[in-house]
N, CA, C and O atoms as a GROMACS GRO file, in nm:
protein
  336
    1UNK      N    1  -5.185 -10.004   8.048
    1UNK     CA    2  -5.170 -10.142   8.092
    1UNK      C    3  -5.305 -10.212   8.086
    1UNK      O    4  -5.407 -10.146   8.107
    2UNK      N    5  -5.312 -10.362   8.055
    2UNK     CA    6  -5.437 -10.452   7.998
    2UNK      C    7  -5.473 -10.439   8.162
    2UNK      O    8  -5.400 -10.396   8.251
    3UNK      N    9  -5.584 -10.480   8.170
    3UNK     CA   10  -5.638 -10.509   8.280
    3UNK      C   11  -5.623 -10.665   8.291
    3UNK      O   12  -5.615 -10.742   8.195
    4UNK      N   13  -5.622 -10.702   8.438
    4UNK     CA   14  -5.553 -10.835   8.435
    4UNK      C   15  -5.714 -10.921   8.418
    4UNK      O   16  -5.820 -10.877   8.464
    5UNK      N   17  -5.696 -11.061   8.334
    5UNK     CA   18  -5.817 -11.118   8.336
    5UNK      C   19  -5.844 -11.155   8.486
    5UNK      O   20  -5.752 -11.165   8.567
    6UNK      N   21  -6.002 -11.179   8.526
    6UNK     CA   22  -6.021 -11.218   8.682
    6UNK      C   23  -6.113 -11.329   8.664
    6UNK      O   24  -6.234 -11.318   8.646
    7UNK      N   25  -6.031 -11.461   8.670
    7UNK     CA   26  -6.137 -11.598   8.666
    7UNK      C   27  -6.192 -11.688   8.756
    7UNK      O   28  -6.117 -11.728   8.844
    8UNK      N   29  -6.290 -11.723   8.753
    8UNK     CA   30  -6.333 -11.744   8.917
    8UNK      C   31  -6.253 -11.828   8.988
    8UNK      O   32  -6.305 -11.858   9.096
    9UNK      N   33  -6.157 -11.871   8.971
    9UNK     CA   34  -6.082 -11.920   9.069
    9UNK      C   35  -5.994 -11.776   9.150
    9UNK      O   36  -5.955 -11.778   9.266
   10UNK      N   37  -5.982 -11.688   9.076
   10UNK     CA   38  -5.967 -11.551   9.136
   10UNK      C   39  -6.054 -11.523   9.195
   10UNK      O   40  -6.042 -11.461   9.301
   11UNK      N   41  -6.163 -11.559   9.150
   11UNK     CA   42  -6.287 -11.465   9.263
   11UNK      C   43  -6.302 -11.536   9.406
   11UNK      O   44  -6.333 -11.478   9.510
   12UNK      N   45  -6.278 -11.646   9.393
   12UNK     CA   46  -6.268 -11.762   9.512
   12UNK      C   47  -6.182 -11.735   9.567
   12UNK      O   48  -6.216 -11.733   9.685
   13UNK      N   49  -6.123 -11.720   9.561
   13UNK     CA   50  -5.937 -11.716   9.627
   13UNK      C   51  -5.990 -11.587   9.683
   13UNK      O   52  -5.982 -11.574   9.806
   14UNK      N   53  -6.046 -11.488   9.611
   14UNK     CA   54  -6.062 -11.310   9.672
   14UNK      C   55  -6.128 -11.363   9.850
   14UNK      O   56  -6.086 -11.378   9.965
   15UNK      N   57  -6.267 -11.378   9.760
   15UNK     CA   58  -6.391 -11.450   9.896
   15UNK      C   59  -6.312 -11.535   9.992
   15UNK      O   60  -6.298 -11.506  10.111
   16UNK      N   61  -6.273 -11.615   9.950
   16UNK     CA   62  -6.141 -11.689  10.106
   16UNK      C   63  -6.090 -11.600  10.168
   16UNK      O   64  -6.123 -11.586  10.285
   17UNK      N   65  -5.985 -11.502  10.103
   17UNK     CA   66  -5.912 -11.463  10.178
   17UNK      C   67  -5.976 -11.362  10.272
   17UNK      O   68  -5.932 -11.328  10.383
   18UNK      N   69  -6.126 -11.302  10.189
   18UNK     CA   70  -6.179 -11.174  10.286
   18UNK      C   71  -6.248 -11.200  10.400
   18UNK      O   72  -6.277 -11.120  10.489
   19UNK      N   73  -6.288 -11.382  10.388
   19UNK     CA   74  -6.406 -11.420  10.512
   19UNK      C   75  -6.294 -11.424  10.662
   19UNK      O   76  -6.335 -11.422  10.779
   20UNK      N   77  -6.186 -11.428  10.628
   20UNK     CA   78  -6.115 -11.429  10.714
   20UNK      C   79  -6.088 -11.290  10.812
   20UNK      O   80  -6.038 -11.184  10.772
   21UNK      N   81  -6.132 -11.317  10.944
   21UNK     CA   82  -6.104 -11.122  10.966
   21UNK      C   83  -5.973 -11.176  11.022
   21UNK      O   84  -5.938 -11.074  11.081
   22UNK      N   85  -5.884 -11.256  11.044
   22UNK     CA   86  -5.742 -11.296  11.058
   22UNK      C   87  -5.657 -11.223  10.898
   22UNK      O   88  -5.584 -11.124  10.893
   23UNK      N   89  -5.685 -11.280  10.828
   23UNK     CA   90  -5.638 -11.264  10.704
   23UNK      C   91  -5.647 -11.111  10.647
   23UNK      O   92  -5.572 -11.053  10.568
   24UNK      N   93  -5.741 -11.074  10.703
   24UNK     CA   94  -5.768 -10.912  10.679
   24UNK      C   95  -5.687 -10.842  10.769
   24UNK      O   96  -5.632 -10.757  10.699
   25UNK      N   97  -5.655 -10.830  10.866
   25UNK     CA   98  -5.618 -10.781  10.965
   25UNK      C   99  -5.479 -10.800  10.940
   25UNK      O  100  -5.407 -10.708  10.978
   26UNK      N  101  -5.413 -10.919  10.873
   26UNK     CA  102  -5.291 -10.937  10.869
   26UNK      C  103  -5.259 -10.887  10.698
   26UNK      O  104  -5.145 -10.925  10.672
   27UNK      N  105  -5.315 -10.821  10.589
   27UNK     CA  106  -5.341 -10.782  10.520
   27UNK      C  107  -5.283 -10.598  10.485
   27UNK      O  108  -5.201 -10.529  10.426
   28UNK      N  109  -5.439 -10.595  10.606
   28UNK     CA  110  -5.398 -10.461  10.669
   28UNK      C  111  -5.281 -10.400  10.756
   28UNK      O  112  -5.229 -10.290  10.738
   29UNK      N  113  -5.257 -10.468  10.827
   29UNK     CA  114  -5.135 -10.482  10.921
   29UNK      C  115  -4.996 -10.452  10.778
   29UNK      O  116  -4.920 -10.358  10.753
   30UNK      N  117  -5.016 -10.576  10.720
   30UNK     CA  118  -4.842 -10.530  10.623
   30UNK      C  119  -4.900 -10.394  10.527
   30UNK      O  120  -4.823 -10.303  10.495
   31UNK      N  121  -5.025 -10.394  10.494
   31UNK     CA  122  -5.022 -10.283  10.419
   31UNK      C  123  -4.946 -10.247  10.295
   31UNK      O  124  -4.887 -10.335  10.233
   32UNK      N  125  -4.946 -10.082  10.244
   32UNK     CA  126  -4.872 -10.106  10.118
   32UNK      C  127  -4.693 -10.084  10.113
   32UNK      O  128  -4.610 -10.095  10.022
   33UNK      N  129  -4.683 -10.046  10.267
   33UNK     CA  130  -4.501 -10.047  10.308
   33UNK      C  131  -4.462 -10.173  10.315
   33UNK      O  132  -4.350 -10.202  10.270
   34UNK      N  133  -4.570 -10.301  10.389
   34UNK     CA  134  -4.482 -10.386  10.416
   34UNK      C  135  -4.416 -10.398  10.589
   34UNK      O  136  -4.372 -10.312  10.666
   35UNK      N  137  -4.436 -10.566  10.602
   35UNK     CA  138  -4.392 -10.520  10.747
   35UNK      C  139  -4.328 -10.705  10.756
   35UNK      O  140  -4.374 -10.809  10.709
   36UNK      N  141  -4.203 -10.675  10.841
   36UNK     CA  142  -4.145 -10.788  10.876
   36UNK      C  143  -4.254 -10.880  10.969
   36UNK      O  144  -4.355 -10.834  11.023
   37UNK      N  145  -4.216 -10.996  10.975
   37UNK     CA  146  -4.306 -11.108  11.093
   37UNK      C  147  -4.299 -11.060  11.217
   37UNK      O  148  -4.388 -11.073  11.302
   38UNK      N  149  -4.212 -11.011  11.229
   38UNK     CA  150  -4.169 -10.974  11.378
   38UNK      C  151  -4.286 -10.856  11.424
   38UNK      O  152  -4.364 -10.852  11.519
   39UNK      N  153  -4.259 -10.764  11.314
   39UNK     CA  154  -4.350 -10.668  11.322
   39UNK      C  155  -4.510 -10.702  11.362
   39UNK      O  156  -4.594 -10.678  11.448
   40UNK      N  157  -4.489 -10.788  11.216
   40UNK     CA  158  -4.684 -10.830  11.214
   40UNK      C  159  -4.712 -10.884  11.351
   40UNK      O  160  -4.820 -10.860  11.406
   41UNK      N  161  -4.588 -10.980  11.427
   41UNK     CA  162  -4.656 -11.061  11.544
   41UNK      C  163  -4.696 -10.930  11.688
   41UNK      O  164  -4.783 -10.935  11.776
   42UNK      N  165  -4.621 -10.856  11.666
   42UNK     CA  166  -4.623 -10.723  11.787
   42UNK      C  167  -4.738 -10.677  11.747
   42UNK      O  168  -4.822 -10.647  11.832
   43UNK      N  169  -4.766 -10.664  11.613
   43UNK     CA  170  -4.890 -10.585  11.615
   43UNK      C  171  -5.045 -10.631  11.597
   43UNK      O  172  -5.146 -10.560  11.593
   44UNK      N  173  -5.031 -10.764  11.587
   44UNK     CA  174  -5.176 -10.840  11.561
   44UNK      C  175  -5.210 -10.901  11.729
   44UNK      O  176  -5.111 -10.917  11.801
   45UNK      N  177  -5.288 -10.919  11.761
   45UNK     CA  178  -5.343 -10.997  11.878
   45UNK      C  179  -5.372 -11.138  11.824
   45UNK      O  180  -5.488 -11.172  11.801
   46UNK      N  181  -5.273 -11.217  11.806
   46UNK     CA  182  -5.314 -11.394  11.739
   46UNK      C  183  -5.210 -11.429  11.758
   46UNK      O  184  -5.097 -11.380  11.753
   47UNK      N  185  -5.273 -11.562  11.792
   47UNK     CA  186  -5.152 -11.651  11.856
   47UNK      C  187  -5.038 -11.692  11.738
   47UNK      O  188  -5.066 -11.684  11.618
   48UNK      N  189  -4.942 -11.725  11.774
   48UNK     CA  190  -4.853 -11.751  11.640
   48UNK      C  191  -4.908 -11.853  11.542
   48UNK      O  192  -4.893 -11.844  11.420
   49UNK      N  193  -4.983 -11.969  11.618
   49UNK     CA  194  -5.085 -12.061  11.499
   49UNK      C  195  -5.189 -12.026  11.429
   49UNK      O  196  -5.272 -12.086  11.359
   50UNK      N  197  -5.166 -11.897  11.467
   50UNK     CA  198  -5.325 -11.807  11.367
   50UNK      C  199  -5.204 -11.752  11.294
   50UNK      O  200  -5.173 -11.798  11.184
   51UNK      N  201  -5.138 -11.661  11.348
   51UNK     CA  202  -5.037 -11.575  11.255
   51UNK      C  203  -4.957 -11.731  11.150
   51UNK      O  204  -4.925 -11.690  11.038
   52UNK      N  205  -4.936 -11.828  11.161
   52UNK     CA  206  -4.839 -11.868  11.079
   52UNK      C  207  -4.932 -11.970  10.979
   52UNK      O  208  -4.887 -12.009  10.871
   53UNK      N  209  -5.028 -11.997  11.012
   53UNK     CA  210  -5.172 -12.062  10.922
   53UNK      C  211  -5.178 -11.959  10.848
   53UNK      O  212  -5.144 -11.986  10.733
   54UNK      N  213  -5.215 -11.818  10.869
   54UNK     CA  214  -5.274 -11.761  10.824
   54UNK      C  215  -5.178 -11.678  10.759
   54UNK      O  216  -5.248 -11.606  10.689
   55UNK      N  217  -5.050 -11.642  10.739
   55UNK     CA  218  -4.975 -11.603  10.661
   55UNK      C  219  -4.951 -11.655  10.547
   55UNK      O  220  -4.948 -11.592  10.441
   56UNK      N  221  -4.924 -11.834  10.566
   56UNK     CA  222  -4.872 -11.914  10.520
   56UNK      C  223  -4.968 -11.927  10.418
   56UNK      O  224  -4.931 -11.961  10.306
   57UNK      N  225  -5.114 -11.899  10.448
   57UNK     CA  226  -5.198 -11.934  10.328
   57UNK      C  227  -5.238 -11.791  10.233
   57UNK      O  228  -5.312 -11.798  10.135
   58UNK      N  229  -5.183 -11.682  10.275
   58UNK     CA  230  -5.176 -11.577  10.204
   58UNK      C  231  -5.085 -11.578  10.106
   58UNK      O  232  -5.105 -11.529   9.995
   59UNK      N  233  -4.948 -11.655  10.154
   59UNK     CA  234  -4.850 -11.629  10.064
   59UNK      C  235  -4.861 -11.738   9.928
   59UNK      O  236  -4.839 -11.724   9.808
   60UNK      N  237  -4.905 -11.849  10.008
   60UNK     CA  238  -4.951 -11.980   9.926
   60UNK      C  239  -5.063 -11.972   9.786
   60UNK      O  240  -5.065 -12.034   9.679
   61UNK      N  241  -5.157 -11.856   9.851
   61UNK     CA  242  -5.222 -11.792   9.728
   61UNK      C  243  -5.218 -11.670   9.658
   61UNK      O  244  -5.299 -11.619   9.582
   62UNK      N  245  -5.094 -11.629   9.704
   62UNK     CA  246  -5.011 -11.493   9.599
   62UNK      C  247  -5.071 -11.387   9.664
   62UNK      O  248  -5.081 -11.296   9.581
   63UNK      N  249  -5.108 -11.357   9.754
   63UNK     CA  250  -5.162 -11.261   9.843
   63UNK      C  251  -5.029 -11.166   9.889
   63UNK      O  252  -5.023 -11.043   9.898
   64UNK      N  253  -4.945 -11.249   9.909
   64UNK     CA  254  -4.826 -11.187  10.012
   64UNK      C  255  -4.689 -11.267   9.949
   64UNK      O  256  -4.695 -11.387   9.926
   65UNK      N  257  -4.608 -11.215   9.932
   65UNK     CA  258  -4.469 -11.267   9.905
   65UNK      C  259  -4.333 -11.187  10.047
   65UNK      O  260  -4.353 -11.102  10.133
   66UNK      N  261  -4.262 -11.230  10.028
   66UNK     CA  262  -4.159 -11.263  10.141
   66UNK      C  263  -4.027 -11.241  10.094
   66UNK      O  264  -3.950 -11.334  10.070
   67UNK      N  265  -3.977 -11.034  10.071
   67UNK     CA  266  -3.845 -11.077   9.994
   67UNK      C  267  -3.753 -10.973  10.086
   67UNK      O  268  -3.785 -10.859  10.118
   68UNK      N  269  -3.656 -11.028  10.112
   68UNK     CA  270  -3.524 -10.976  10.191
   68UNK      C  271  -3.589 -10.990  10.332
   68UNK      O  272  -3.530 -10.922  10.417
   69UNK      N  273  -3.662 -11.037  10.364
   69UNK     CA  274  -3.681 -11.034  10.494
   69UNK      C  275  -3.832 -10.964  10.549
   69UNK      O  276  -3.883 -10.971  10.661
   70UNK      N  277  -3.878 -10.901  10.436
   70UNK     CA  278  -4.014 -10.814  10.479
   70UNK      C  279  -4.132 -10.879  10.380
   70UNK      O  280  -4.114 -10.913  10.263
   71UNK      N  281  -4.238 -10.887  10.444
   71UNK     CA  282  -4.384 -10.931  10.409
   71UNK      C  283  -4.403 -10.787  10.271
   71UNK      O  284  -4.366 -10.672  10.297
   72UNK      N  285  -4.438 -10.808  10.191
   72UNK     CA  286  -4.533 -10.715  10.095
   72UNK      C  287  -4.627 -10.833   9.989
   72UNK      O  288  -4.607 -10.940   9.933
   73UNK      N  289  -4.746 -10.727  10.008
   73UNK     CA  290  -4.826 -10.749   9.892
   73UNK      C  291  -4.817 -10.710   9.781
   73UNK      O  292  -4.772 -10.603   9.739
   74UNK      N  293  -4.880 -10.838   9.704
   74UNK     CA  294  -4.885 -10.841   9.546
   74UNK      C  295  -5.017 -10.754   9.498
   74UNK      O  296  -5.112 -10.712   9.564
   75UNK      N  297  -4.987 -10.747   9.363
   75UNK     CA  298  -5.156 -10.712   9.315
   75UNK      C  299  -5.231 -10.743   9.351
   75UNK      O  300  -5.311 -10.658   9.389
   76UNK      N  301  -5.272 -10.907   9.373
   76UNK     CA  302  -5.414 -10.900   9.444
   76UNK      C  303  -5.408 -10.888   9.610
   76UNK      O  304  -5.515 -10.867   9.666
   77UNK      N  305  -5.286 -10.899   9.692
   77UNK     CA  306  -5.283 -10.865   9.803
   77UNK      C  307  -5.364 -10.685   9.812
   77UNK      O  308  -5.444 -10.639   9.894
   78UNK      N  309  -5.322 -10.644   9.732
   78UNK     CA  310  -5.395 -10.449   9.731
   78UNK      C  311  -5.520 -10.473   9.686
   78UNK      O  312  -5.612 -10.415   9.743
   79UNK      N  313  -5.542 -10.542   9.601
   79UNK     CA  314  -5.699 -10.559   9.551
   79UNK      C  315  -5.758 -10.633   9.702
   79UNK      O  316  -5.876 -10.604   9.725
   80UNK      N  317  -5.702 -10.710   9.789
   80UNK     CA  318  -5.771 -10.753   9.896
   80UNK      C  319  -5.807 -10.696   9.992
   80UNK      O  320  -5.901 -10.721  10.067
   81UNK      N  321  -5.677 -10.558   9.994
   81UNK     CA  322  -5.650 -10.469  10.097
   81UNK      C  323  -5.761 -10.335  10.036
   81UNK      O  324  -5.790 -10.253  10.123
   82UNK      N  325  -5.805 -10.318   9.932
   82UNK     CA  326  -5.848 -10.207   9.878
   82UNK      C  327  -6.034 -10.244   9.946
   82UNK      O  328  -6.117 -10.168   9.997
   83UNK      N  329  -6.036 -10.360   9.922
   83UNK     CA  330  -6.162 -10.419   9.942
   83UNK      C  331  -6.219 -10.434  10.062
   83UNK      O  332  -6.334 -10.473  10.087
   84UNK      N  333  -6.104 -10.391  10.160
   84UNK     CA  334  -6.110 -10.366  10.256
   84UNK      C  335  -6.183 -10.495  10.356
   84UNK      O  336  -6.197 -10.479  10.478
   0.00000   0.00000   0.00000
């Protein structure tokens, strides 16, 4: 498989999402199983306006998608999560 091109609007988008220790944490939290909202909210310490800002802009930049009901990450969601 090609390696995917990475253009700095990728690299920007990376750096956003990592300055965030919200975004990391909620990152880490769904991990590579995946975890419903419900889940993520039991297990993060943030108020729901951190959790729903901060989801909302994960998913908004392909970080995280939303299918049958459970949070999982995309490719670069693992490249965000790998990066720790």
């Amino acid at each position: 498989m090609a390696e995917k091109h990475r253009d700095k609007s990728h690299h920007e988008r990376l750096f956003k999402a990592s300055m965030s220790p919200v975004r990391r944490q909620i990152v880490a939290a769904i991990g590579i199983h995946g975890k419903s909202r419900d889940e993520l909210k039991q297990e993060l310490n943030v108020s729901d306006f951190q959790l729903k800002f901060n989801l909302d802009w994960l998913i908004r930049e392909g970080f995280v998608v939303e299918e049958e009901g459970k949070l999982k990450l995309t490719d670069d969601g693992i490249e965000l999560l790998e990066a720790g």
